[in-house]
N, C-alpha and C positions, 0 to 999 in steps of 0.2 A: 504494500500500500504506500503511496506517497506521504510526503512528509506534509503535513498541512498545516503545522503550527506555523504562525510566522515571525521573524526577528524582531524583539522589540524595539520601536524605536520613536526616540524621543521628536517633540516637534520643531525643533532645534534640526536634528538629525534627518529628519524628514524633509527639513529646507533645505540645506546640505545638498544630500542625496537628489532632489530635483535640480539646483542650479549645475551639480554635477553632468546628469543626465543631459541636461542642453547645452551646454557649453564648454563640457572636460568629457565628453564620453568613454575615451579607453581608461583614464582614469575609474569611471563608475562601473565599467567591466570589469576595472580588475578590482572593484568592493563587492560586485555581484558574486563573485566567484569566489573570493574568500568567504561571503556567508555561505553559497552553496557548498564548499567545504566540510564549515564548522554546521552546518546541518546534517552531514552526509552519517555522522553518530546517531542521530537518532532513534530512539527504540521504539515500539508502540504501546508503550506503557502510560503515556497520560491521556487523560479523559477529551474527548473531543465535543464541544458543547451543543446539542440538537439543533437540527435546521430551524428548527421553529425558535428556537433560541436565537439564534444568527439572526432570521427575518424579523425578530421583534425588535431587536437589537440597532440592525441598521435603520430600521424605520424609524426609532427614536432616537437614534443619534441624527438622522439626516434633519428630522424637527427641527432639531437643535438648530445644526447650523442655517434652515433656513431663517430660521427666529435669529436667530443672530446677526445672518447679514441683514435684513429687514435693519435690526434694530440699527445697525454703524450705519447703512444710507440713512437713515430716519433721521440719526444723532447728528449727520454731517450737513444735512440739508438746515436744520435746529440753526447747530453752529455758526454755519456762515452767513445764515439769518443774523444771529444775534451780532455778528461782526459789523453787519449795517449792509450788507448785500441781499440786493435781492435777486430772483430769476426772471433773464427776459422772454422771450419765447425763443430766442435762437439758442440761450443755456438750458431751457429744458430739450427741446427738439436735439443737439449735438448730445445731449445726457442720456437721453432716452437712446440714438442710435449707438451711442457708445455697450450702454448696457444690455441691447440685442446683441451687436454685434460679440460680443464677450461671452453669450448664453451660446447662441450658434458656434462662436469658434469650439466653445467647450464640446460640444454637440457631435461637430462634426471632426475635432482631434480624436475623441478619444477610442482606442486602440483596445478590437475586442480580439479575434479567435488568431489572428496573426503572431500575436504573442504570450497566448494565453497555452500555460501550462497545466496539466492538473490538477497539480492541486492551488495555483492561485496565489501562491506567497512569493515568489522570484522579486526582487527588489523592483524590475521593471514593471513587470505588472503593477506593483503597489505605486509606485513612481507616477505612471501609468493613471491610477485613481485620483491622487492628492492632486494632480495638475490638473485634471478634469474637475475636481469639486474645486479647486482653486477658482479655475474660470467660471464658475457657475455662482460660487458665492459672490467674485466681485463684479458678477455683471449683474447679481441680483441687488444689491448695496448699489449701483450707481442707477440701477431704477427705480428701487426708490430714493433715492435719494431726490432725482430729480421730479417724481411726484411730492415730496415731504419739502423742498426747496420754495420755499412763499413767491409768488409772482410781483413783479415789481408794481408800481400803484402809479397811473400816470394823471 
């Protein structure tokens, strides 16, 4: 059976690992391979957590961060309110294309059966997610943000 646990890794480490992936790639090959390595020990003696465990699990963490980016556009559009800016119709209209474009790119990056191993844990793969929910939560934060942005008063 494949090894399915995956390397823990901090969110520090996880931004690492992506600016790796884009911009040092043999570099990030040769941390892929040193985890696949030190996985290659593996036994099948820990408990693997139920699918329906996993599916509850990603469904409440995804809440999460959409509630979260909601809330940083919400906070930023606030902010630059309270700075004494307001939005005219070309800074919502360029806010708003900014933030599709940013849902689409995530959309259409992200990298299914081409690099997708069995069991799902290879650094790239994971790489592979964060960079996908990356673009997703910051195009989701710059639309609303650019709805939460107050319109200028003429």
């Amino acid at each position: 059976m494949a090894d399915t646990r995956p390397t823990p890794v901090s969110f520090v480490r996880a931004v690492r690992l992506s600016l790796l992936l884009l911009f040092a790639p043999k570099r990030f090959i040769e941390i892929e391979n040193q985890d696949l390595a030190a996985r290659k020990n593996y036994t099948e003696g820990s408990s693997k957590p139920a699918s329906a465990e996993i599916v509850r699990s990603a469904f409440f963490r995804s809440f999460v961060l959409v509630i979260v980016s909601a809330a940083v556009g919400f906070a930023g559009g606030k902010v630059v309110h309270a700075i004494g800016r307001c939005a005219t119709p070309e800074t919502v209209a360029w806010s708003q294309i900014a933030g599709a474009a940013l849902l689409l790119w995530g959309t259409l990056f992200v990298r299914g059966w081409e690099i997708q191993t069995y069991s799902g844990v290879r650094l790239t793969e994971r790489v592979n997610q964060w960079l996908y929910r990356f673009l997703y939560c910051i195009g989701t934060a710059v639309l609303v943000y650019s709805v939460s942005f107050p319109a200028c008063r003429t």
